[in-house]
C-alpha positions as CSV (number, residue, x, y, z in Angstrom):
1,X,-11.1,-40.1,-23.4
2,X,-8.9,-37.8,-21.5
3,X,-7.6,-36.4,-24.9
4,X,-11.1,-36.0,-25.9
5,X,-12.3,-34.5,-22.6
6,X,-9.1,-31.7,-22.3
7,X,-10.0,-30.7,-25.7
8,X,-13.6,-30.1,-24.6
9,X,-12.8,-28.1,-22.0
10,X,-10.4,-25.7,-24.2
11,X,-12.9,-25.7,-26.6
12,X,-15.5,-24.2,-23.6
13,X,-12.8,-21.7,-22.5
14,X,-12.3,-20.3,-25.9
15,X,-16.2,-19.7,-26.2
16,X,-16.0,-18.1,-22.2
17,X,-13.4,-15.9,-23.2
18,X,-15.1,-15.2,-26.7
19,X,-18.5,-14.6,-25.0
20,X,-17.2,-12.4,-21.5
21,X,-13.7,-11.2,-22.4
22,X,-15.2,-8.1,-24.0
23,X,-17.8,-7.6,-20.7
24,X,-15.5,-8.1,-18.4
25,X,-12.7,-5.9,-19.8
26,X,-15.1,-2.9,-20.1
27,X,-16.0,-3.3,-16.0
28,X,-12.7,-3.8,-15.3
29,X,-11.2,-0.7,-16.9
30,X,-14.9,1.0,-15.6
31,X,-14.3,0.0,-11.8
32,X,-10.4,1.1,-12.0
33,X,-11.8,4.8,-13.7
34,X,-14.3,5.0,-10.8
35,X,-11.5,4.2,-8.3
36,X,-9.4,6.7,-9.9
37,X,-12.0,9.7,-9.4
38,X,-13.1,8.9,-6.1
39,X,-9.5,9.2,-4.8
40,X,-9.1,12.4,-6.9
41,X,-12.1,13.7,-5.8
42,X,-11.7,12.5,-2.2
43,X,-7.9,14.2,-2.2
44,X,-9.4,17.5,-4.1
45,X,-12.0,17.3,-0.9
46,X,-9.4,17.2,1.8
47,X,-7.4,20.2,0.3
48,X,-11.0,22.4,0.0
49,X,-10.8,21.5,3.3
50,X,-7.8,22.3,4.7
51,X,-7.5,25.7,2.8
52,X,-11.2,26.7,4.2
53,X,-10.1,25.9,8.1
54,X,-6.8,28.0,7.4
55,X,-9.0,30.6,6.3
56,X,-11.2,30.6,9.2
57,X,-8.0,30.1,11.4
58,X,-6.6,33.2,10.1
59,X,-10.0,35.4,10.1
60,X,-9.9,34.0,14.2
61,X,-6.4,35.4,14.5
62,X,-7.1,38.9,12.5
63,X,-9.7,39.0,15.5
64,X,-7.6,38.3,18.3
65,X,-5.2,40.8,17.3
66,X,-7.7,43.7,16.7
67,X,-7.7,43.8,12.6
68,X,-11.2,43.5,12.6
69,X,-11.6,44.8,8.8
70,X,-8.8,42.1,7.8
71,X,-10.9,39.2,9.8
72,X,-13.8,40.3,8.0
73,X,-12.9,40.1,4.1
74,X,-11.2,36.6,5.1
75,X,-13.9,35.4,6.4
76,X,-16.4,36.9,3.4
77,X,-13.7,34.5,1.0
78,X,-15.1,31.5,2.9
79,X,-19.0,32.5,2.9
80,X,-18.5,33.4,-0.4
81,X,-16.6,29.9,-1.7
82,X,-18.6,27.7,0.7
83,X,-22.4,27.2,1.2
84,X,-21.9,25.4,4.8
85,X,-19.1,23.8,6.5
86,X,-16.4,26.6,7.2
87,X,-19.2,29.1,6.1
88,X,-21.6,29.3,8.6
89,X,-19.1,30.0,11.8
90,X,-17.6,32.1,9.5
91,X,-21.2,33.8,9.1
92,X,-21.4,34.4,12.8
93,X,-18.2,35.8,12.8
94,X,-19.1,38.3,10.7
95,X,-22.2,39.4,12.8
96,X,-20.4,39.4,15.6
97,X,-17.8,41.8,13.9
98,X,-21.0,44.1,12.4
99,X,-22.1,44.4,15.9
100,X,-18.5,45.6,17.2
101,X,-18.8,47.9,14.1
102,X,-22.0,48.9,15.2
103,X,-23.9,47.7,12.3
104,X,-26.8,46.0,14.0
105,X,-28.9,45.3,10.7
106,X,-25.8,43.8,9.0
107,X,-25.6,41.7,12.0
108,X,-29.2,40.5,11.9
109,X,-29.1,39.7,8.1
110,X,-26.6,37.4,9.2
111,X,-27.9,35.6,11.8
112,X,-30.8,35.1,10.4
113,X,-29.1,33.7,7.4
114,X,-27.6,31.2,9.6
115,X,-31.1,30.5,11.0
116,X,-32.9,29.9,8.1
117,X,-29.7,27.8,6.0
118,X,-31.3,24.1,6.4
119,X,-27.8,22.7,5.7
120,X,-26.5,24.1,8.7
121,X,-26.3,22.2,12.5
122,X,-28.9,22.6,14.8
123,X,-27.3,24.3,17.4
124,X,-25.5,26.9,15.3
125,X,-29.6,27.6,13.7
126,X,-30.7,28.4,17.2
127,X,-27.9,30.5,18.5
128,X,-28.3,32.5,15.3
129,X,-32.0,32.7,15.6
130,X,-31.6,33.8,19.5
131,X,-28.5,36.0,18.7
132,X,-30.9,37.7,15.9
133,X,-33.9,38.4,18.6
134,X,-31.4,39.6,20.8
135,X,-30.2,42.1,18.6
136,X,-33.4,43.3,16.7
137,X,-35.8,42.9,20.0
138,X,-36.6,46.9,19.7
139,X,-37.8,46.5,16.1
140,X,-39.9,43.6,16.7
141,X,-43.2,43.0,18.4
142,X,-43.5,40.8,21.6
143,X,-45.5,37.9,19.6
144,X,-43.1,37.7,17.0
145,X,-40.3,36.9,19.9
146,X,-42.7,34.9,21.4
147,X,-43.6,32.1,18.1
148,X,-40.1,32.8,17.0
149,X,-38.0,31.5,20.6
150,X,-40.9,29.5,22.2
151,X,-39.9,26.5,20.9
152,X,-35.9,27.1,22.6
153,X,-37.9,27.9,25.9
154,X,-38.4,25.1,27.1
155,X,-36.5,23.2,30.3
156,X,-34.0,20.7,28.5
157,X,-33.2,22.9,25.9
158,X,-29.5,23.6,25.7
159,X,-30.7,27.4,25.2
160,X,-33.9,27.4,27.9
161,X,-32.4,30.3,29.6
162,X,-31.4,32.8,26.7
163,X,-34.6,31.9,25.0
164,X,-36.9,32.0,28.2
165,X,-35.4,35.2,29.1
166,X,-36.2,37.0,26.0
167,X,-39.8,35.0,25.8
168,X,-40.2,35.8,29.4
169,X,-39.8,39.6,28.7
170,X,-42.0,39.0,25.7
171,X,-44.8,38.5,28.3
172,X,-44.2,41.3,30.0
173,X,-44.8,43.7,27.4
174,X,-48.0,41.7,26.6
175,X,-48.8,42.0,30.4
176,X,-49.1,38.0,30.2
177,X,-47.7,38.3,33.9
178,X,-49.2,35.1,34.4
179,X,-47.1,33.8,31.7
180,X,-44.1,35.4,31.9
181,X,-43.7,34.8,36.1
182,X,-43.6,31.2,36.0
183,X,-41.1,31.0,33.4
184,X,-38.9,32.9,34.9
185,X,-39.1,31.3,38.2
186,X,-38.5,27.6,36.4
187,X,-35.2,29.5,34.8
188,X,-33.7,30.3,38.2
189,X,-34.4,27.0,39.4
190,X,-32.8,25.5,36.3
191,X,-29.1,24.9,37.7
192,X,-27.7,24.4,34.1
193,X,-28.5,28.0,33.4
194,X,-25.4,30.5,33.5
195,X,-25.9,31.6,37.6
196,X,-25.6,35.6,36.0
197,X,-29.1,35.0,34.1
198,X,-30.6,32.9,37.5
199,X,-30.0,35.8,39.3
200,X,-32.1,37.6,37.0
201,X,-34.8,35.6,36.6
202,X,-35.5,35.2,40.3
203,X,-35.5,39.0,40.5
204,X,-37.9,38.8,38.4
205,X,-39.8,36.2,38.7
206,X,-40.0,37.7,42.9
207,X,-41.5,41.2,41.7
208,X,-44.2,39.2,39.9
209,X,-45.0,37.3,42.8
210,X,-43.4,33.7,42.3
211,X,-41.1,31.8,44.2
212,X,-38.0,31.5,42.7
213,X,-35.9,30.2,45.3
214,X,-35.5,26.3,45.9
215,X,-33.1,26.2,48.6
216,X,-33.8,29.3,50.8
217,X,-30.8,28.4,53.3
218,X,-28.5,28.0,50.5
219,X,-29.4,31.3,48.7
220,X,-28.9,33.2,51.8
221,X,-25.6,31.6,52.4
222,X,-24.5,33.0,49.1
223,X,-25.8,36.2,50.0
224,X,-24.3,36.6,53.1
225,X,-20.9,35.3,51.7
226,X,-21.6,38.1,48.7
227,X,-21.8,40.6,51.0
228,X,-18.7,39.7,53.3
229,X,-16.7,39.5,50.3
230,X,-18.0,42.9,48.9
231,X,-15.7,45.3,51.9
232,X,-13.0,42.7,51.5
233,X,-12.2,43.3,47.7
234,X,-13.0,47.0,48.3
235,X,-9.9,47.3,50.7
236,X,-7.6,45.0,48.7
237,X,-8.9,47.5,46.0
């Protein structure tokens, strides 16, 4: 019986390996190929990689040392190689260096290049968008500022300030004083703004008849240490 039943059993494994050696061989040799390209692919990937950061390393030090037409056409390699990634700092490098040039339109095109690329981070969209507004607001009309930035201008945004400010002046030229006073009154009371652009918006937001000013005793503390400090630095000058 146990002669009987061994033979049975090589008799099964024959028709197994008949029936699944083929099937099996073909996802074998399938699975190891597939292995094979992801790690060439993955390897190819990390070299891309490496060789666009050196590139934008190199168009960063081309800027610190002054060789802005050198930072330029290395960073024009990488916009021109890469869609995003490396690309779109790269992009706002290159408006920044247009601007320097005094290129303002080149600059623009790129920004708003950067705004409008769907691949690209959030907050490097809405720098580029404000960066754009900033730098064209002569050439456009106060509601274009206005539905372009509104949505930035708004407390909790990591951009409130630079958006309100340029929304905020938006409303002035559409003598919306109404509009443009408390917004510039919430943007000097917002203490994560940059204190330089506070400054100005209470300025503001005073001449149009809002209060600005949270802590009065504070603010006057700061002025009165302002002006103590102004004859100080003008005799160490």
């Amino acid at each position: 019986m146990r002669e009987v039943d061994e033979a049975v059993r090589q008799d099964q494994m024959g028709d197994a390996v008949k029936r699944y050696a083929l099937p099996v061989g073909i996802a074998v040799v399938v699975g190891l190929a597939a292995l094979g390209g992801w790690l060439y692919w993955h390897e190819h990937s990390e070299g891309v990689l490496e060789e666009r950061s050196e590139g934008l390393v190199t168009g960063l030090d081309a800027i610190d040392a002054g060789r802005a037409s050198q930072a330029d056409a290395e960073l024009a390699k990488l916009v021109a190689d890469d869609a995003g990634g490396a690309a779109i700092p790269a992009m706002l490098l290159r408006a920044d260096i247009a601007l320097q040039n005094g290129k303002p339109a080149d600059a623009v095109k790129l920004f708003d290049a950067v705004a409008a690329n769907d691949s690209a981070p959030q907050p490097y969209r809405d720098i580029a968008a404000i960066r754009s507004v900033a730098t064209n607001y002569d050439n456009l009309q106060p509601q274009q500022v206005i539905d372009r930035l509104k949505p930035l201008a708004t407390p909790g945004n990591p951009w409130f300030g630079s958006a309100g400010e340029l929304v905020g002046m938006a409303y002035l030229a559409q003598n919306k004083n109404d509009l443009a006073g408390p917004l510039f009154a919430e943007i000097a009371k917002n203490e994560k703004v940059p204190e330089t652009l506070r400054s100005r918006a209470r300025q503001l937001a005073g001449m149009l008849g809002y209060d600005a000013v949270v802590d009065v005793d504070k603010t006057l503390a700061e002025l009165q240490e302002g002006a103590a400090a102004a004859p100080a630095a003008a005799t160490a000058q």
